[in-house]
N, C-alpha and C positions, 0 to 999 in steps of 0.2 A: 350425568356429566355436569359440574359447577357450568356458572354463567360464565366467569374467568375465562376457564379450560376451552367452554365453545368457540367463546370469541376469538381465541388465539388460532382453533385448527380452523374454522370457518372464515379468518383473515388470510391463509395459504390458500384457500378457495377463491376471496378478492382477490386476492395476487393475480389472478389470471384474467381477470377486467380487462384488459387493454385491448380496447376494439374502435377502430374506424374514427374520421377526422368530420365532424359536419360543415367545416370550410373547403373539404377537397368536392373533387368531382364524381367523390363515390360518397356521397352524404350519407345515404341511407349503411352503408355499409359496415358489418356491423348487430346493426339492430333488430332487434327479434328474439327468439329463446334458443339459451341452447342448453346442452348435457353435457355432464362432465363422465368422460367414462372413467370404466374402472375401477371407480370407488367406493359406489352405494352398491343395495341390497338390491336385489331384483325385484322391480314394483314400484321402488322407492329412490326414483335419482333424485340429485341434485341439480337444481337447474336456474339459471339465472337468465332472469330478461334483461334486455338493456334497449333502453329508449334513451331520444335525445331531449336534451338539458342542458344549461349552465351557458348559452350561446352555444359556444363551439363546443361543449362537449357531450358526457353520458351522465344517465343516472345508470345505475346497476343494483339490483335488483335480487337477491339468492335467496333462496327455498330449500332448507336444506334439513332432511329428516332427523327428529328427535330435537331441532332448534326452536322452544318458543316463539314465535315471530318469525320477522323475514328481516334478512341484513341490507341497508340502502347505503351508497356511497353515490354523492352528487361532485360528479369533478369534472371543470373546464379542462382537462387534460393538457394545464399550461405549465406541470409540476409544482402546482402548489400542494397544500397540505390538508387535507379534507377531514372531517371525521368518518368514522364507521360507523354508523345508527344498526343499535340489534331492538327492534319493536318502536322504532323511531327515537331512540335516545341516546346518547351518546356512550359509547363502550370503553372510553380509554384509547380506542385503537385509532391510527389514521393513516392515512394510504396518501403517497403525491404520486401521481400518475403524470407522464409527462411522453407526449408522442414526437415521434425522431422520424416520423414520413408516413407515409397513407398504409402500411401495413405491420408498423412497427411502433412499441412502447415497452418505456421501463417504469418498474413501481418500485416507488419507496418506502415501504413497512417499518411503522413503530407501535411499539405499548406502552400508555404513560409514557411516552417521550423519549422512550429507548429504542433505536434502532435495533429489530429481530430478522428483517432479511431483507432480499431484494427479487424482482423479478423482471424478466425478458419477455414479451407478449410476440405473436409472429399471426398476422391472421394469412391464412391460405390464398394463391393468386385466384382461386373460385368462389373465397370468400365462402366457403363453407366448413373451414376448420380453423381450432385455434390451438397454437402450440404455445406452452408455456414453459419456460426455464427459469426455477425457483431455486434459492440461496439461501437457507436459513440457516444464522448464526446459532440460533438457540431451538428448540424443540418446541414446537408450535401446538398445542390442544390434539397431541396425537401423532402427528407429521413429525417425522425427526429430524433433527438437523441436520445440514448437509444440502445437496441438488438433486433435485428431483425434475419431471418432466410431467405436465398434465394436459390431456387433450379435453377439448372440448368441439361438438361437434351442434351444429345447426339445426333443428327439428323444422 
């Protein structure tokens, strides 16, 4: 897989980032590893930590088999514009994450400065699952365009 192609389906993977406010009264919430089902090889998930950062927001964190390095995105979750780091350098890619209330965010995905999609983040009232609702205008490193839906679940 080019470094390009990774970036691109491994940015539909950020897309699903949006977790927990460290200003609300669920600070911690959120934070920790989780698993994306359904889409890796058995043996081999994908999985993203997410620790706090930026004041109020996340760093986020993927691990994602067959990708040299690990993907970082550090955003205060205030809708700004962040990069994407794939081995701590910058990808072309940038995510603005912007949270709408203690279990809700939407992400704004671009490449080189073109908007390619968007997403809905929803974390669970037990805080142990994460629903994502993705939007891609263009066909993402694999992912095709269109809406898709991606769980992620808390280990």
């Amino acid at each position: 897989m080019t470094r390009a192609r990774t970036n691109r389906w491994a940015l539909g993977i950020i897309a699903s980032c949006v977790i927990g406010s460290a200003s609300s009264a669920n600070a911690q919430a959120g934070v920790g590893t989780w698993e994306r089902q359904g889409v890796q090889r058995p043996g081999q998930p994908i999985t993203m930590t997410v620790e706090l950062c930026c004041r109020t927001g996340r760093r986020l964190i993927y691990r994602i088999p067959g990708i040299d390095g690990v993907l970082t995105v550090e955003s205060p979750f205030d809708g700004s514009e962040v990069p994407v780091l794939l081995g701590g350098k910058p990808s072309g890619e940038t995510m603005a994450i912007k949270q709408t209330d203690d279990r809700h965010w939407t992400t704004i995905l671009k490449m080189n400065g073109q908007l390619f999609g968007t997403s809905n983040g929803t974390l669970s009232a037990d805080g142990r699952t994460i629903t994502v609702e993705n939007d891609f205008a263009t066909t993402v490193g694999g992912n095709p365009a269109g809406k898709s839906t991606e769980t992620w679940v808390k280990k």
